[in-house]
RODO-2510 file (C-alpha; in nm, 4 decimals, decimal comma):
residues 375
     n   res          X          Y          Z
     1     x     7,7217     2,2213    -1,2156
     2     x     7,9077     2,5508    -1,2158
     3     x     8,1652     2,6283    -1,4440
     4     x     8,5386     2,5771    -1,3458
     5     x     8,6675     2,8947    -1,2470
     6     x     9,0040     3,0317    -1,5180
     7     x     9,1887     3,0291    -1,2094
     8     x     9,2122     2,6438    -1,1717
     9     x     9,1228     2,5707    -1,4964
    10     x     9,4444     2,4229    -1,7090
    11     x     9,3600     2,3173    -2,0806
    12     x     9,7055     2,1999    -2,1958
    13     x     9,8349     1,8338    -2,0656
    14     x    10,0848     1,7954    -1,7942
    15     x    10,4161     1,8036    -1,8389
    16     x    10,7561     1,7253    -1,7384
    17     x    11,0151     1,9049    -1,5919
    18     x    11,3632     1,7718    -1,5602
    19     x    11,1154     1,4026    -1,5660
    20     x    10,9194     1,5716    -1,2866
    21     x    10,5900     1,6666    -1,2826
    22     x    10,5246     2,0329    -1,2991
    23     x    10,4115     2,1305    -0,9462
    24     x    10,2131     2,4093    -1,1107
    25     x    10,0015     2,1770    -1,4042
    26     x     9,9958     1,8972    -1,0964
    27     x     9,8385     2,1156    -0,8387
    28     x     9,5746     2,2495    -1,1007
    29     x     9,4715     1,8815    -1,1868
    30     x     9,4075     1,8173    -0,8264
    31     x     9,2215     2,1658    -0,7870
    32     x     8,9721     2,0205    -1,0274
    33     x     8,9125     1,7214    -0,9059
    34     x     8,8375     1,8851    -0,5495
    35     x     8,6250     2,1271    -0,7431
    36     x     8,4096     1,8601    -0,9546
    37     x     8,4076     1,6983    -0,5773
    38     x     8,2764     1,9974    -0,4019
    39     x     8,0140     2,0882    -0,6401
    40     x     7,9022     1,7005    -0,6195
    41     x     7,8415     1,7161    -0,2636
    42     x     7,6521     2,0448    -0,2929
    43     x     7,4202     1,9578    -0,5549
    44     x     7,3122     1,6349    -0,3698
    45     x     6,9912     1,6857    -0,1338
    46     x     6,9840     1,5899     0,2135
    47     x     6,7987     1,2983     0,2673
    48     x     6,6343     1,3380     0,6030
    49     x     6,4111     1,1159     0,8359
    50     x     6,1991     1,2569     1,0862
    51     x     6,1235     1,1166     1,4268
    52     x     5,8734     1,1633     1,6428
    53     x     5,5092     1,2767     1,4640
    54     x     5,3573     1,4780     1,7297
    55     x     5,2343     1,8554     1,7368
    56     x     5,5663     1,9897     1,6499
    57     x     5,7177     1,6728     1,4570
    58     x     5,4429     1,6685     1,2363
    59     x     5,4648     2,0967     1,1770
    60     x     5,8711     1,9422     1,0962
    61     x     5,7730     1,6803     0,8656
    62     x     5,5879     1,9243     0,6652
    63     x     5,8399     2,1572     0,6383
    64     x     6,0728     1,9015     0,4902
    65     x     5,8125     1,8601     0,2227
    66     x     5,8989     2,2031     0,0073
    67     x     5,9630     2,5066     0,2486
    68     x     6,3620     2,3636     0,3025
    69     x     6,5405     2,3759    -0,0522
    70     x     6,7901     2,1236    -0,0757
    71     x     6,7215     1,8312     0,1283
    72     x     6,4214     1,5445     0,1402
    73     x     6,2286     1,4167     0,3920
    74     x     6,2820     1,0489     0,2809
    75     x     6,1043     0,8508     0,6061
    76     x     5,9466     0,9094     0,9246
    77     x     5,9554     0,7579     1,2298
    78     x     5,6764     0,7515     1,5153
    79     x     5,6051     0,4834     1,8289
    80     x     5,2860     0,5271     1,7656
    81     x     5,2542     0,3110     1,3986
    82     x     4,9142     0,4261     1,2699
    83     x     5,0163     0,7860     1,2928
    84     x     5,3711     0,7098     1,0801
    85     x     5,1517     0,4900     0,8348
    86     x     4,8865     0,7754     0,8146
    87     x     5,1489     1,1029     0,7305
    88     x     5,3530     0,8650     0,4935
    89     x     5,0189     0,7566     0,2942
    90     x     4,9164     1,1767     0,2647
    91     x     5,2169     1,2808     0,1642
    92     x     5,4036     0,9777    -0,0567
    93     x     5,6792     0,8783     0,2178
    94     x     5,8040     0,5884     0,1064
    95     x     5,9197     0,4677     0,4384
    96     x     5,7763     0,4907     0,7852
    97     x     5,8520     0,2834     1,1030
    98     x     5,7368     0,2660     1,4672
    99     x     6,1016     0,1519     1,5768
   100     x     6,3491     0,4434     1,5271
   101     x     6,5775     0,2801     1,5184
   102     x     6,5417     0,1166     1,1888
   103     x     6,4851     0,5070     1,0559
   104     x     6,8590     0,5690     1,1590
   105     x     7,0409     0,3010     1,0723
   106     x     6,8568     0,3325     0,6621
   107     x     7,0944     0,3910     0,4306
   108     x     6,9121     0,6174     0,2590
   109     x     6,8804     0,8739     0,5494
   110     x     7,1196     1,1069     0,5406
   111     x     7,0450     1,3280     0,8607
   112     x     6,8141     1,2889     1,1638
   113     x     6,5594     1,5390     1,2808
   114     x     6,4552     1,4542     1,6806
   115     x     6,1289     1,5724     1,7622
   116     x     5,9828     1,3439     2,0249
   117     x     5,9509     1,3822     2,3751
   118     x     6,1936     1,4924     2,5827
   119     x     6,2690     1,2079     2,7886
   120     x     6,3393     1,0263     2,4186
   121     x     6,5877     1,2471     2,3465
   122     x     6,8876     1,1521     2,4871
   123     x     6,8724     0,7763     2,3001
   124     x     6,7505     0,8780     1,9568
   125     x     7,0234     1,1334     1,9248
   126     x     7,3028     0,8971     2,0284
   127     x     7,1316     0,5985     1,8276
   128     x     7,1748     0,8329     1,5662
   129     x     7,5074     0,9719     1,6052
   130     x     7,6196     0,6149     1,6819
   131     x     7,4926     0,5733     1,3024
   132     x     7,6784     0,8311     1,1914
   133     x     7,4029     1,0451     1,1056
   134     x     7,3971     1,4020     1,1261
   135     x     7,1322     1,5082     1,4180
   136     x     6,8979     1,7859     1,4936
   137     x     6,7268     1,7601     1,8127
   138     x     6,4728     1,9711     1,9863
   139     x     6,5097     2,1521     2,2753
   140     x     6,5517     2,0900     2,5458
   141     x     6,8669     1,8234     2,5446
   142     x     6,6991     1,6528     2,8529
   143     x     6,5322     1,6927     3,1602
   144     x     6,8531     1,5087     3,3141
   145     x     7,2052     1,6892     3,3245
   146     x     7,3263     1,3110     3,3388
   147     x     7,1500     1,2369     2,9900
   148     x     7,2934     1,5615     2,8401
   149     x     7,6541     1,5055     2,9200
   150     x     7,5975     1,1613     2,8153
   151     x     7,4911     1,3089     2,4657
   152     x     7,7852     1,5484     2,4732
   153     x     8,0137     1,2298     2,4770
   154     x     7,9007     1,0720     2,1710
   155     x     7,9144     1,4226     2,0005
   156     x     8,2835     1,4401     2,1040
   157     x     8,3906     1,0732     2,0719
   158     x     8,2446     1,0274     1,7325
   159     x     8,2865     1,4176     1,6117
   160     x     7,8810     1,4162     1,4794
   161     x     7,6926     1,7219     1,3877
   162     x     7,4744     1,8229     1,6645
   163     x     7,2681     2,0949     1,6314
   164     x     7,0033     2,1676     1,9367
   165     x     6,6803     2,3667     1,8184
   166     x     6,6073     2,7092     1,9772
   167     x     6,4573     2,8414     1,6947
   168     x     6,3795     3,2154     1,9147
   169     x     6,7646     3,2605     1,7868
   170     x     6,6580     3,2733     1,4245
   171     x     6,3436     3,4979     1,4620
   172     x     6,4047     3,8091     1,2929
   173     x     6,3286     4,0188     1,6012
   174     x     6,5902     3,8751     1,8304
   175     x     6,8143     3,8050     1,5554
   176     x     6,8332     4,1663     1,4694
   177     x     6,9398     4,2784     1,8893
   178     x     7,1820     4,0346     1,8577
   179     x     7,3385     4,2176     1,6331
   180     x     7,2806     4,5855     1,7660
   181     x     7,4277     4,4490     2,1086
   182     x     7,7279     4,3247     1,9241
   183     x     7,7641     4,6393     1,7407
   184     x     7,7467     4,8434     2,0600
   185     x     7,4341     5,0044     1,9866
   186     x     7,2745     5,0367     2,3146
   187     x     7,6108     4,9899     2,5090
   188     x     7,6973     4,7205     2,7824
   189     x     7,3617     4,5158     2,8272
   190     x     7,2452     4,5637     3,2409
   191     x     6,9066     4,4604     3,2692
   192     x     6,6960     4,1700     3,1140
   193     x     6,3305     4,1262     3,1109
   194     x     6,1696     3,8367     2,8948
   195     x     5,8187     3,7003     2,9363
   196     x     5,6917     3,3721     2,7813
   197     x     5,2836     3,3317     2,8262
   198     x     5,0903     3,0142     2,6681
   199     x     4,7409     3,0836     2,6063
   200     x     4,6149     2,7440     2,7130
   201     x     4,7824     2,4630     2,9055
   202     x     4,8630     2,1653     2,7475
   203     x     4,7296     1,7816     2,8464
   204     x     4,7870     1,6847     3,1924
   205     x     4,9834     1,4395     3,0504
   206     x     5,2163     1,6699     2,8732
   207     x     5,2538     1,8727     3,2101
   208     x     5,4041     1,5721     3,4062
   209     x     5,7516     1,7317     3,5115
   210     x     5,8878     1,3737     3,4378
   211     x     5,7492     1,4236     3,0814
   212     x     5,8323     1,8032     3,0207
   213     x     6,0768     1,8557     3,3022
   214     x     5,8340     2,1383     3,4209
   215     x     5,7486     2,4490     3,3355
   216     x     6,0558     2,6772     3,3717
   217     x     6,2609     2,3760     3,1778
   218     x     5,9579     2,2989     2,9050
   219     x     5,8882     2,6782     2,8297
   220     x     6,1512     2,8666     3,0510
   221     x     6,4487     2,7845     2,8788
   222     x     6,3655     2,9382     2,5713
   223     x     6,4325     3,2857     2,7671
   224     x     6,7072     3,1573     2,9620
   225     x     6,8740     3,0689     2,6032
   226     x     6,8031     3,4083     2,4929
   227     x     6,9519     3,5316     2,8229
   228     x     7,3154     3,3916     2,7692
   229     x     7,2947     3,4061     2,4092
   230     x     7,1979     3,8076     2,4395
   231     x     7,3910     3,8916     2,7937
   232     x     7,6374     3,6586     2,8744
   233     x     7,6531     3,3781     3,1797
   234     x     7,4020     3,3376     3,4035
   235     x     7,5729     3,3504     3,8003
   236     x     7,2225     3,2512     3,9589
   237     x     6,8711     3,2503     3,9969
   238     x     6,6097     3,2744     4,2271
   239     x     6,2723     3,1233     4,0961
   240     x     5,8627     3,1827     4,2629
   241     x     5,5904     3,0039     4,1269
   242     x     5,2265     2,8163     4,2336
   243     x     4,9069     2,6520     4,0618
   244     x     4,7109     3,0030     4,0651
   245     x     4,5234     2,9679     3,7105
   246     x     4,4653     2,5667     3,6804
   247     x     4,4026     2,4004     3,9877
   248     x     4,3733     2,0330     3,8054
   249     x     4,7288     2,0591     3,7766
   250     x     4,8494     2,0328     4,1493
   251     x     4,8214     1,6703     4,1383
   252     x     5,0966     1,6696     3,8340
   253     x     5,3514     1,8499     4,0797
   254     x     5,4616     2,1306     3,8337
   255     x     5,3300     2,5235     3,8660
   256     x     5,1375     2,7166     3,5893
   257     x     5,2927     3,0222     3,7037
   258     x     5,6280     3,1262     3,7716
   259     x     5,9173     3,4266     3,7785
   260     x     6,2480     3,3925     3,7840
   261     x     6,5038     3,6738     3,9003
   262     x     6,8596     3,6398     3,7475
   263     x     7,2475     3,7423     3,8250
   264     x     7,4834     3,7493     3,5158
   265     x     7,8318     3,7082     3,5868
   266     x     7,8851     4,0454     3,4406
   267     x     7,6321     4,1851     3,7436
   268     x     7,3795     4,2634     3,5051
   269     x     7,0387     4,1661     3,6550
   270     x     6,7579     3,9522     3,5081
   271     x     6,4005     3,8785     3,5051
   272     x     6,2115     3,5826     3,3594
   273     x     5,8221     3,5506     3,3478
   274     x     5,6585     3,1907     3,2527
   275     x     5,2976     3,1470     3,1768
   276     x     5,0110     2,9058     3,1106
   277     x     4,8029     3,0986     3,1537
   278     x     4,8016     3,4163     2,8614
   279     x     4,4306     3,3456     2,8073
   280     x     4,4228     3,6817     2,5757
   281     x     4,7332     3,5311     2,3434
   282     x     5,0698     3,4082     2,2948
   283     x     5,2295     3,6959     2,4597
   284     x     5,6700     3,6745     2,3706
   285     x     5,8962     3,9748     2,4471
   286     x     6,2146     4,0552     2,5547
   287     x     6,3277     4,3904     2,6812
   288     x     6,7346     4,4321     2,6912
   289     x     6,8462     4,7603     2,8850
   290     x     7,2037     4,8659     2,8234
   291     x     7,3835     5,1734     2,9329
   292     x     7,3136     5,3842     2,5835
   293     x     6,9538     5,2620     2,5087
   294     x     6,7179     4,9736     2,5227
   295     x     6,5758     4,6805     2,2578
   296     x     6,2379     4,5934     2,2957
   297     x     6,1845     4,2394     2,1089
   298     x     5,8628     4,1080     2,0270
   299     x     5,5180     4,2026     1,9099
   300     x     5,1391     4,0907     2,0273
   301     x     4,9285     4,1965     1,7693
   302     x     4,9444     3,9257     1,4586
   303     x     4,7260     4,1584     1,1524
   304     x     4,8043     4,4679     1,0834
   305     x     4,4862     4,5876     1,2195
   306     x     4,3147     4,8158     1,4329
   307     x     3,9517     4,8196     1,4396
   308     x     3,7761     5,1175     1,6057
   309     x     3,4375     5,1615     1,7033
   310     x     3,2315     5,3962     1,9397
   311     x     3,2898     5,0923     2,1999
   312     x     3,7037     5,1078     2,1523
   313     x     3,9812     5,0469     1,9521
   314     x     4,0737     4,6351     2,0186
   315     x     4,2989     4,4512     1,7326
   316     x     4,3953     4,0752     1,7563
   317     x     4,6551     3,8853     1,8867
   318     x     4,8927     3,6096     1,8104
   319     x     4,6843     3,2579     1,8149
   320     x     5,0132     3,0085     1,9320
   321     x     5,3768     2,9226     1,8839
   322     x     5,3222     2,8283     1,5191
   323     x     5,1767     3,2147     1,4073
   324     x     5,4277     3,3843     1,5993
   325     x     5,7265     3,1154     1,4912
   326     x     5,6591     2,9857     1,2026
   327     x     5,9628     3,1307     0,9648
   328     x     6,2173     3,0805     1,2765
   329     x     6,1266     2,7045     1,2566
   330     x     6,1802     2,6975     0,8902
   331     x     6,4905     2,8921     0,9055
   332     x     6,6257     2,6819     1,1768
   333     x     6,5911     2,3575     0,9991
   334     x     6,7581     2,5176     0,6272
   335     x     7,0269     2,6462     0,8546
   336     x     7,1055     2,2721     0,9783
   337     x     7,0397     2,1345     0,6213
   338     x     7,3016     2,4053     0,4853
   339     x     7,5476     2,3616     0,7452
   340     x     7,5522     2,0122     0,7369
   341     x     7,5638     1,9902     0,3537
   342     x     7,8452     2,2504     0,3302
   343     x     8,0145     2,0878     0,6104
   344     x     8,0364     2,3943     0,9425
   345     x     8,0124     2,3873     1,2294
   346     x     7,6551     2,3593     1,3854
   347     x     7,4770     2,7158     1,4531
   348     x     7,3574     2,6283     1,8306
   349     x     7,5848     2,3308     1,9687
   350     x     7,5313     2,0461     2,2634
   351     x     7,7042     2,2534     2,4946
   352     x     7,4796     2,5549     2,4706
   353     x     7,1811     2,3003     2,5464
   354     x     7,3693     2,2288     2,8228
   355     x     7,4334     2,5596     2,9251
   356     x     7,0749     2,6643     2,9344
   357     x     6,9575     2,3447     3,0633
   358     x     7,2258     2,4278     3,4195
   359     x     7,0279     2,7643     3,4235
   360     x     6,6640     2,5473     3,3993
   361     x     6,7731     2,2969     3,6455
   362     x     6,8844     2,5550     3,9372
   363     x     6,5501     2,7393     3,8785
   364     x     6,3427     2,4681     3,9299
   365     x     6,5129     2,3830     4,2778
   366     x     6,5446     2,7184     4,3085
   367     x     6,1370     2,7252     4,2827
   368     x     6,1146     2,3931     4,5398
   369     x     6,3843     2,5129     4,8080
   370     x     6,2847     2,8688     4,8035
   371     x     6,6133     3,0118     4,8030
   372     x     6,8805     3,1182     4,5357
   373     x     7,1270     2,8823     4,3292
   374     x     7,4106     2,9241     4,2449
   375     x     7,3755     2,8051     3,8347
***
């Protein structure tokens, strides 16, 4: 424990005045106590349970197992049972469950981490609020405005930490133009330009829109975060897209290809490229014109490395979502574990899911009408 700062720190009893007690010695004995309190609650760890043990859940899990300082991953949670059993046996969980439910209402979990599908989210995180838990739930909220607004209810009815995970916000890259575009570095912002590309599609099963929400909500809104979070409010959209690259996916009703165009309710003007198709990488960068100068986020190479030859000078590029954001994850999840533990205000809220799931929403019917929407 630290030591009690001079300032609050009273050695001599309290005394009377005029068979009173001095306001002065009585307000330093308090000051103390709130101290000894305060630096209680901040050496405690966060116990945390995970739920949901898939590709990302699992990456999550592991995390909480020594990359986030101050906080425990004390149980996981997956409806599959053999795969909850099978992570808590490798890494000395003491408690795992197929029913999430039982993981929030433990009293030993302290917080809840929400990694499982999307169309999950919406009842784990109010199960869990409902528990008083803290939450952190993947993106997106939902695939339903309905189900989001529902979990913006419980978040304001029962005043639980919600943080939503768009962990591009904590890359370095993008962290840093935030900042130069607050600091007026490149002037008013007029143009944006992002492009998402996948270098592989996932299952068939994963690509179900009913699953995933589609592609411009499953990968999409990642961009159309960074879009309000970098530019301001998005006015509308007009979305394109088609099966060019897989045709096994027409049957699943989603595209593998799309391009969004984008008014800001500044005027600035917007583009948004989706992909499942970057067969040469995982290809993210933003471009952010303004009326001084321009940030260009985003790299493609992943080693420092050129290798030339008589043939050409070729380099390698980044494998997949865990290469390229790796240390935003991490830095995500210690930012909820620190804001939760010193008691702020979440970093990315309910309503900004919301905000960029409206954006999502009116480019997919955008994409299906064939006209623009108004967001």
């Amino acid at each position: 424990m630290n030591k009690i700062p001079d300032k609050i720190y009273k050695n001599e009893p309290v005394k009377l005045v005029n068979n009173h007690v001095n306001p002065v010695k009585f307000f330093s004995v308090f000051s103390v106590i709130r101290f000894i309190q305060e630096q209680q609650i901040m050496t405690k760890k966060l116990n945390v349970g995970v739920v949901g043990l898939g590709r990302l859940g699992n990456l999550y899990a592991r995390y909480f197992l020594g990359q986030i300082s101050n906080a425990n991953l004390v149980a996981v949670s997956d409806i599959l049972e053999p795969v909850a059993e099978a992570f808590a046996n490798d890494h000395n969980i003491d408690k795992c469950y197929r029913d999430y439910h039982d993981l929030v209402n433990d009293k030993d979990v302290d917080a809840v981490v929400i990694v499982t599908p999307t169309s999950l989210h919406k009842e784990v995180s109010i199960a869990a609020m409902e528990a008083g838990k803290p939450v952190f739930c993947e993106k997106p909220l939902s695939t339903l405005m309905e189900d989001s607004l529902a979990v913006k209810e419980v978040v304001e009815r029962t005043g639980a930490f919600f943080h939503l995970g768009f962990m591009r916000r904590f890359d370095k890259g993008y962290a840093a133009a935030k900042r130069k575009i607050a600091d007026g570095v490149i002037g008013t912002p007029i143009v944006f330009k992002s492009t998402s590309r996948d270098p592989f599609r996932p299952s068939l099963e994963y690509l179900d829109p009913q699953h995933s929400g589609g592609l411009l909500t499953d990968c999409g809104i990642h961009d159309m975060d960074l879009a309000r979070w970098l530019v301001g409010e998005v006015a509308s959209i007009y979305s394109i897209g088609d099966v060019l690259a897989y045709p096994e996916m027409k049957p699943v009703g989603d595209v593998d290809n799309a391009i969004a165009t984008l008014t800001f309710e500044s005027g600035a003007l917007g583009v948004i490229d989706v992909s499942r198709s970057g067969i040469y990488g995982y290809d993210i960068k933003t471009e952010i014109l303004g009326t001084k100068g321009t940030l260009q986020v985003g790299y493609l190479r992943e080693t420092p490395l050129f290798v030339l030859t008589r043939e050409g000078v070729t380099h390698d590029t980044v494998p997949y979502f865990m290469e390229r954001f790796g240390q935003s994850y991490v830095d995500q999840l210690q930012n909820f574990v620190d804001h939760v533990r010193q008691d702020q205000s979440p970093a990315i809220t309910c309503d900004d899911g919301i905000a960029a799931l409206r954006i999502s929403l009116a480019a997919t019917q955008s994409l299906h009408e064939g006209r623009p929407v108004t967001v």
